[in-house]
C-alpha positions, 0 to 999 in steps of 0.5 A: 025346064031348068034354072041355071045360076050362073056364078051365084049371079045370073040366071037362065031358063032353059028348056031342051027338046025331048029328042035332042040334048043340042036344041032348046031355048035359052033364056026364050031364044032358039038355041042349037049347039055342035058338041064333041067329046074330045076326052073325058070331061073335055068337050068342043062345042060350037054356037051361034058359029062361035068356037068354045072349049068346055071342061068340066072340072068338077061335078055333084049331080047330088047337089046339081053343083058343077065347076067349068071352064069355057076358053079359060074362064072359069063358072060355077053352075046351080041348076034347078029342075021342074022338081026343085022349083015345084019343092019350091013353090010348095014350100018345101025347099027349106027342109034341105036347110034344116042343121042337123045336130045328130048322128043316129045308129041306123041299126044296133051293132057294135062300135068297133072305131072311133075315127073322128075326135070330139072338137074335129072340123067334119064335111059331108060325108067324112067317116065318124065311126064304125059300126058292127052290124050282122058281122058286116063294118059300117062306116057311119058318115056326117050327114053335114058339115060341122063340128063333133060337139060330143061323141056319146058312144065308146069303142066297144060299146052296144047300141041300139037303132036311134041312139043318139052317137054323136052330136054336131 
């Protein structure tokens, strides 16, 4: 079963057969969908013979976040799977809206680049620094949005597994 929230508004239940991706319940009510691929993110799908263009413009399976665009209008999915909801009802959701306020070294190496600068505006998974380690370049990434509160480390300095390299 999934929740889908619709536009941060409405929400659905659905639940699809194990067989078929094209039947279900909707919300309680039988389902069946006629879906074909036109291109890549492109598709054409009928329901309850009635005509819609679906394209998806923009997909974060790692979020479960999606953007589409149904005969011109434009939604914006959250789904939810038995796992979140499970997470949910156990208490555990609230793990994932912890602030991390950290950056670790995963490894001791060498820091061989700086690239962001303290005061710098960050996103989720924008580069930080490069790490030496076991002559392999590690690109260090923010593990959230934030802003670089202080870099603790310099170019060309050792650290050790744990140290503490920036603070958001």
């Amino acid at each position: 079963m999934l929740k889908v929230k619709v536009n941060n508004n409405k929400e659905y239940s659905v639940v699809f057969n194990n067989s078929e991706s094209s039947k279900g319940l909707l919300n309680g009510k039988k389902i069946a969908l006629d879906t074909i691929k036109i291109k890549e993110n492109s598709f054409h799908t009928i329901k309850d013979n009635k005509s819609y263009n679906l394209e998806v413009i923009k997909a974060d399976y790692e979020e479960k976040r999606f953007v589409l665009l149904v005969n011109g209008n434009k939604y914006t999915l959250e789904v939810k799977d038995k796992y979140d909801e499970l997470l949910k009802t156990m208490g555990f959701d609230s793990f994932t809206d912890n602030k991390i306020s950290q950056v670790k070294a995963p490894m001791p190496g060498l820091v061989l680049d700086i690239i962001v600068s303290e005061g710098a505006v960050v996103k989720k998974g924008d580069s930080l620094l490069v790490l030496e380690a076991m002559k392999m370049e590690n690109n260090i990434k923010s593990p959230a949005d934030g802003i670089i509160k202080k870099i603790n480390v310099k170019k060309g300095m050792a650290v050790e597994k744990n140290q503490v390299l920036v603070n958001l």
